[in-house]
C-alpha positions, -999 to +999 in steps of 0.1 A: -679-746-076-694-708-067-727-706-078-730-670-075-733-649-102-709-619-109-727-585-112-729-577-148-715-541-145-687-539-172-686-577-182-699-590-220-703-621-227-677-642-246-683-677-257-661-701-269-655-741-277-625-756-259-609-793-260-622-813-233-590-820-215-587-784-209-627-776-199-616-810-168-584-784-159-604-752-157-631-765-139-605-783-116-589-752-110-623-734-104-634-762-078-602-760-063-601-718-057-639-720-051-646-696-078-660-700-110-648-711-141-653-674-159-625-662-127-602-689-137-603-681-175-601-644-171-572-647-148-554-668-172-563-645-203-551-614-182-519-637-175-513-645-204-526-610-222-493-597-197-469-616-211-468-608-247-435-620-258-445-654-241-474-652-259-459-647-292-438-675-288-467-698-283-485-688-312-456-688-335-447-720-324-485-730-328-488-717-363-452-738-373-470-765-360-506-762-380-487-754-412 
């Protein structure tokens, strides 16, 4: 994993609690890119931030499911 730090120019800091299955994925995915797990997760927000009808979906679908 990149131990470098990014500059801290325009970035704030954003903390949140994940399920562990998906903390072994991003930090996979981080290992595997050889960047660090903050690029991975902003990638896929901005992915998935892109795609709003997809995103949609997957929260409706999420909310029928929690209800």
């Amino acid at each position: 994993m990149a131990k470098n730090r990014q500059p801290s120019g325009d970035l704030v800091g954003f903390f949140m609690r994940v399920p562990t299955d998906l903390k072994a994925r991003i930090d996979a995915a981080a290992e595997a890119q050889g960047v660090s797990q903050a690029a991975v997760c902003v990638e896929l927000i901005r992915q998935g931030l892109s795609s709003p009808a997809d995103l949609e979906r997957g929260l409706q679908a999420w909310l029928d499911r929690v209800r």
